[in-house]
N, C-alpha and C positions, 0 to 999 in steps of 0.2 A: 819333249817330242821333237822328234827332226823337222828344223825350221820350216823346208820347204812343203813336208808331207802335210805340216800343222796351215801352211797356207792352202795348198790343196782341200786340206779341210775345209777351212774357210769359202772357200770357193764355192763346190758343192752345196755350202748352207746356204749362199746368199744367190745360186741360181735355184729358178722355180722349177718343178716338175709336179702337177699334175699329173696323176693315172691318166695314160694314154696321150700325156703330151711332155715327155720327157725329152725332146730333141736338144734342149739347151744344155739342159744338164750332161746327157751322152757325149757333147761335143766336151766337154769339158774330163768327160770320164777322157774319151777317146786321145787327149792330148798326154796325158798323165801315161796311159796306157803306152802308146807309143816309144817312150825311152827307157821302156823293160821286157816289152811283150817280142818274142819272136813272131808272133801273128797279132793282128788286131783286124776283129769285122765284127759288124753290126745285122743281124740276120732279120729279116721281114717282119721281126714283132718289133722292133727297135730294141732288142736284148745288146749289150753292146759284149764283148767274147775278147778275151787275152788271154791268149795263149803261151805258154812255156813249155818246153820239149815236147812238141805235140805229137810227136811219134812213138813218144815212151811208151810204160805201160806199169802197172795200172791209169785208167782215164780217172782223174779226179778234179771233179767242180766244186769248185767256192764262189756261192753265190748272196750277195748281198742287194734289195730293191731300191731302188734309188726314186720311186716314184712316193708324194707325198700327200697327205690329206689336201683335200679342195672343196672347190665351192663351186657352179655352171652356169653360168647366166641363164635363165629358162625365158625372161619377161622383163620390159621397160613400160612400165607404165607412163602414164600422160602428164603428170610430173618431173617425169625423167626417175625416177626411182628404178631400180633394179630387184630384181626376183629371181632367188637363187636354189638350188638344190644342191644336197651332200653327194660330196666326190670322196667316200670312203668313212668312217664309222667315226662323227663327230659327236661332242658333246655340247648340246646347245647353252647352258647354263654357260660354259664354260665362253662360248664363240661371242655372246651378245657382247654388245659394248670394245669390239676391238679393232685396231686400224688393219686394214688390208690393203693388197694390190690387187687392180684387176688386170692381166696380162692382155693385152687388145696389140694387133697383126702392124700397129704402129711403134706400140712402146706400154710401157706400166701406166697406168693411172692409178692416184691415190685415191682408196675409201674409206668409209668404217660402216659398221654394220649396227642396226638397232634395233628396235620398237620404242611404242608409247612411253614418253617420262615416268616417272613410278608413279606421282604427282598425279597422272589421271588415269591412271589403270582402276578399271574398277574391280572390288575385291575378289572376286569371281577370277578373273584374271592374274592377281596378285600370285594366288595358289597353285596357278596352270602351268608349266611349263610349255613356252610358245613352238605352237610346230613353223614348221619350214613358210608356209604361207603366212604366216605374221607378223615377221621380220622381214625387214628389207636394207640393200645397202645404197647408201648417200654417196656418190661422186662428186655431186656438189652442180650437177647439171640444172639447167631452169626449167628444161620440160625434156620430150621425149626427142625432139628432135635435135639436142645439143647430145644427148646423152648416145641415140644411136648416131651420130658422126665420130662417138671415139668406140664405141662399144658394139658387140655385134653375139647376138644371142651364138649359145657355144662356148663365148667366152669365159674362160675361167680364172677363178680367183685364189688366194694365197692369204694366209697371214702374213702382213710385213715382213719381209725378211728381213733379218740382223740375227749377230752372234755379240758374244760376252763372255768375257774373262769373270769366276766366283772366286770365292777364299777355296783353298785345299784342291786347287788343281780342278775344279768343277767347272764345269761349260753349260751355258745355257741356249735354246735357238729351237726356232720353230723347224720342225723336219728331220728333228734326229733321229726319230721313226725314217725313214732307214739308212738315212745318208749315211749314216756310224758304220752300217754294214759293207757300205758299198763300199767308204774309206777301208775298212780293214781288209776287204780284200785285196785290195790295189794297192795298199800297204805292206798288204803282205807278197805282193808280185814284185814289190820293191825290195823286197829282203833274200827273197828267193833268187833274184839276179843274177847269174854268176854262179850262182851256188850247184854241185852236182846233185844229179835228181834222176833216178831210175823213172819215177812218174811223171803222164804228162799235167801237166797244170793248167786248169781254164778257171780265169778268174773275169766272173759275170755280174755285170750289173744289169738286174735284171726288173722287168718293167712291168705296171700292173698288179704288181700284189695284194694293194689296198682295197680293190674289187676284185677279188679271187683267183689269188697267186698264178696268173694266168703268167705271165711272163719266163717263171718258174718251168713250168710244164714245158711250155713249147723250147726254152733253151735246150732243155734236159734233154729233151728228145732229141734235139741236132746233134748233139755231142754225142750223147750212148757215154755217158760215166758210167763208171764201175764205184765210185765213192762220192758221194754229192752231202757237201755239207754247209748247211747254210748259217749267216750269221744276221742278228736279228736282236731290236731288244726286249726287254723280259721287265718288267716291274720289280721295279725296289723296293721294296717293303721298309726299308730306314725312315720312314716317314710315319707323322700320328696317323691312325684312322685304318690301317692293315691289318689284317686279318693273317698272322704267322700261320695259325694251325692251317688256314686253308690253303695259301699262297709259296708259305716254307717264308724264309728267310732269308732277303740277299740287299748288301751294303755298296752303296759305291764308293770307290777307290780299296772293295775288298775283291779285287779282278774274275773276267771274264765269268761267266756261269756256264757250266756242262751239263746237258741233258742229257736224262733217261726214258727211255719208257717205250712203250711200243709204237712210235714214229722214227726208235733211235736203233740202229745197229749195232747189238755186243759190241764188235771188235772196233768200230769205229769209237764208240766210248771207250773201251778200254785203253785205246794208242792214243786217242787225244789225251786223255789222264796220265799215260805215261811220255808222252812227249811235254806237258807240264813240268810234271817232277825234274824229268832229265834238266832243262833250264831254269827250273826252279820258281815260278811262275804260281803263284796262288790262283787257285779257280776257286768256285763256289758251285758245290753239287748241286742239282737240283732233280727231280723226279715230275714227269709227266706223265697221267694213264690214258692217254687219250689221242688221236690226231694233233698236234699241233697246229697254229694259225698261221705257220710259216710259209717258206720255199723248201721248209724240209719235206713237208708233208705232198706239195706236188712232186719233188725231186725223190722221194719213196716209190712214188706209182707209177714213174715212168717209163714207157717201155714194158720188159720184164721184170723190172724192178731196180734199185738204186739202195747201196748201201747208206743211208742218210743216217747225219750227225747235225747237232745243230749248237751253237755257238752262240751266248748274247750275252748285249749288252745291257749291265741295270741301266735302268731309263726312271726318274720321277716322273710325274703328270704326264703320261703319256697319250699320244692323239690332244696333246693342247699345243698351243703357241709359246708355251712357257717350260719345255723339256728340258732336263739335266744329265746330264752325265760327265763321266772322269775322262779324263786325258789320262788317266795313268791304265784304266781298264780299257781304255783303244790300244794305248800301245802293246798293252799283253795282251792281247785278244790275238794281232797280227802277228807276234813271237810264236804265242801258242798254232796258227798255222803254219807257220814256214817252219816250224818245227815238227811237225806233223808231216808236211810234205816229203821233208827233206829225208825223214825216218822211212816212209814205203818204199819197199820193195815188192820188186813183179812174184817173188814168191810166197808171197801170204796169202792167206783166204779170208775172205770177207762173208762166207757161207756163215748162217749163223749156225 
């Protein structure tokens, strides 16, 4: 991976974004964007928008979310303990027992989150999966009054951020639900560069997904695409415990996945498959019958409608702190767009 784009990586993982408090992370899209975009603006939702020949035509959006599963301060008990509620579709099994941040209008403060020792749970208990009021997270305050001078209901929380180098090119790091996305498209704003382009290009990172790809919608709408496709990741099934027949089959470092189905426009499948081939680029097919849980699925309805494609990435354990994915399936993800891009011309149809 090109050094700098792999630090840009980095970057994105190890700032927090929160659904609806993505400002840290945008600044960081925003800087990246700057030294490829002929336009860069951030529009009322905090959608952050780079644009390339914005004049061209066909309009076409690539839009990746850069907002990440969370946690909201609701309560500080007299303790000082904290009471939290889900900031997008966690797995509790998975959350208990792990170190977190809580992001406070000062600076980070460290946590971890738990319940009762197993030691006194009583059996009743043992078999329950604990809801949201059961748990609570430890800052390490003495009572309420230490804990609201760093903390402030609202507040929201994070899995520790870090990343890590695996064997075969594999990366691990809490938020790669979507940060991968939002990297490949600004990656791919980065290859595009320079390059001639009948189309214009807006490459969006966009905000809000993880509570109903809201971000998605309202970009869509400013722009008026004519091709909106989004990149997003998709479950690996290379792991024990997958279900092939229902899921299909998809490897990582066996690159990018292409959908179908009715959230996906013919031609738009059909050109991103042949702008694969043309560079040689292995995708992995995949079929959907259904709405998607994406920004394709907003960037479909927008307006009078949107030619929507959708692009991902295999992801393991996804919606946990412990995500995987390939650096070799980012960097073809972002070839397979600016290959894409660079193939439209204003005289094609997109009509199905």
């Amino acid at each position: 991976m090109h050094e700098p784009s792999f630090e840009f990586l980095n970057q994105l993982l190890l700032t927090p974004s929160p659904s609806g408090y993505e400002q840290r992370i945008q600044e960081v899209v925003r800087a990246w964007a700057r030294q490829y975009a002929d336009e860069v603006r951030t529009d009322l939702h905090g959608n952050v928008i780079a644009a390339l020949n914005p004049t061209g035509s066909p309009r076409i959006m690539l839009a990746g979310h850069c907002d990440q599963l969370a946690l909201m301060v609701q309560h500080i008990d007299s303790e000082g303990f904290l009471y939290v509620q889900p900031m997008g579709g966690w797995d509790m099994q998975i959350l208990l027992g792990q170190r977190l941040t809580v992001w406070t209008k000062t600076g980070p403060v460290v946590a971890v989150v738990s319940r009762k020792a197993p030691h006194v749970l009583t059996t009743e208990e043992r078999k329950k999966v604990p809801e949201f009021i059961d748990i609570w997270v430890d800052i390490g305050a003495k009572d309420r009054a230490e804990a609201e001078s760093l903390v402030a209901l609202g507040d929201t929380i994070t899995a520790a951020l870090s990343t890590q180098a695996m064997r075969n090119e594999l990366f691990t790091s809490p938020g790669l639900d979507d940060k991968v996305g939002v990297w490949t498209v600004m990656e791919t704003l980065r290859l595009l560069k320079g390059k001639p382009l009948q189309a214009a290009i807006f490459c969006v990172s966009t905000v809000q997904e993880e509570i109903g790809l809201r971000g998605a919608a309202t970009s869509a709408y400013g722009i008026h695409p004519t091709v909106g496709i989004a990149v997003d990741v998709c479950h690996a099934t290379d792991t024990p415990g997958n279900e092939k027949k229902q899921f299909g089959e998809t490897k990582l470092n066996a690159g990018p996945v292409v959908f179908r189905g009715p959230n996906i426009n013919p031609h738009v499948h059909e050109r991103l498959v042949a702008a694969a081939k043309t560079q040689s680029i292995t995708i992995q097919p995949r079929g959907v019958p259904k709405a998607t849980g994406t920004d394709a699925n907003a960037m479909q309805m927008a307006r009078d409608g949107v030619a929507a494609g959708l692009v991902s990435i295999p992801n393991r354990y996804m919606h946990s702190p412990v995500e995987v994915v390939s650096l070799k399936d980012l960097d073809a993800a972002a070839k397979l767009l600016a290959e894409f891009c660079t193939s439209v011309t204003t005289e094609m149809s997109w009509i199905p």
